[in-house]
C-alpha positions as CSV (number, residue, x, y, z in Angstrom):
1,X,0.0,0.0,0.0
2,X,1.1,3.5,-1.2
3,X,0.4,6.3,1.2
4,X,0.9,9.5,-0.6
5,X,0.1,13.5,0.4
6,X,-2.1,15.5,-1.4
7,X,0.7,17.5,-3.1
8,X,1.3,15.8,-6.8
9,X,4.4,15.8,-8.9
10,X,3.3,18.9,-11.0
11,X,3.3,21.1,-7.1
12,X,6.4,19.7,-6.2
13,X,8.0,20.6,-9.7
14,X,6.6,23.9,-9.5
15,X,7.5,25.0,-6.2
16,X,11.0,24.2,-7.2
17,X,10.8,26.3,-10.1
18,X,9.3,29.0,-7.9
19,X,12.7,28.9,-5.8
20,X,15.1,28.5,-8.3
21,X,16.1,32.0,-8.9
22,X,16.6,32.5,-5.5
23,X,18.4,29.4,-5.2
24,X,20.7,30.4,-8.3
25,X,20.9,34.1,-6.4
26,X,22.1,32.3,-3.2
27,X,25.1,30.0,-5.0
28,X,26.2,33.3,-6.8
29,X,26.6,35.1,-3.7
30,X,28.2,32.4,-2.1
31,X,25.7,32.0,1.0
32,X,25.0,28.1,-0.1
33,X,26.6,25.6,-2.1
34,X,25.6,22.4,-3.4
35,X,26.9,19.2,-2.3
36,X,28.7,16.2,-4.0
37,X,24.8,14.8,-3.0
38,X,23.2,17.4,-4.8
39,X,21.9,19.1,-1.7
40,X,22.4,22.8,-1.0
41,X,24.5,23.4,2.3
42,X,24.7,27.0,4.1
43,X,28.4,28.2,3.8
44,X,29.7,29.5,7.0
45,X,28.9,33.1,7.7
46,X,32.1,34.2,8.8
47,X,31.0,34.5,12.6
């Protein structure tokens, strides 16, 4: 048995392409970075 959530593929796909230019703004600036996983990681902040 499959238990799902009401979000679908299509919402999942286009929340993601909701955040992507601020996800693209983010690696540019240097404030995350993207793993060898393919997950984003927060650089430190310098504190």
């Amino acid at each position: 048995m499959f238990a799902g959530t009401s979000f679908g593929k299509s919402d999942l796909k286009d929340r993601m392409k909701e955040r992507l230019p601020e996800v693209i703004a983010a690696k540019k600036a240097g404030t995350v970075g993207e793993g060898s996983d393919g997950l984003l990681y927060v650089r430190s902040i310098g504190w």
